[in-house]
C-alpha positions, 0 to 999 in steps of 0.5 A, a space after each residue: 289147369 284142366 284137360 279139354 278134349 276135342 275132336 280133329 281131323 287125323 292129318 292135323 294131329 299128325 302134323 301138330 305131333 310132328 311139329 311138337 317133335 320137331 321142337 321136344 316139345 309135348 304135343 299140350 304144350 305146342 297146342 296151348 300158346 297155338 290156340 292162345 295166339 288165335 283167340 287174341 287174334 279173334 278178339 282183337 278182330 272183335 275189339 277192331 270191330 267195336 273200335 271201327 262202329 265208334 270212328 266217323 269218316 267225316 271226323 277222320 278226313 276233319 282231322 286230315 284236312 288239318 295236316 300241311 300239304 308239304 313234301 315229306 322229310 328226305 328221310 322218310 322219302 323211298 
């Protein structure tokens, strides 16, 4: 492990102190899995991204015109 020091605004430690309390928690120990969490968000968003530049509208509606037009499964109806 190691340590990382960063600054933040003072209302947003309050509330991170508060929530980590509120769970008998550390305050590292609530921030950790907190900023995980929203680095895989932002990297999925990034591979998104790169998956989105590879996809082709003209391949994606050849693919749809493929599908039968028929009613949906009465199970699968609202």
């Amino acid at each position: 492990m190691s340590e990382l020091t960063v600054k933040i605004p003072d209302y947003l430690r309050q509330r991170a102190e508060a929530a980590a309390g509120k769970e008998n928690m550390r305050l590292d120990q609530l921030v950790s899995p907190a900023l995980a969490s929203h680095l895989s968000g932002w990297m999925a968003q990034d591979e998104m991204a790169v998956r989105a530049k590879r996809g082709s509208w003209k391949k994606f509606k050849a693919v749809l015109d493929k599908v039968p037009d028929a009613e949906p499964a009465a199970y699968d109806k609202p």
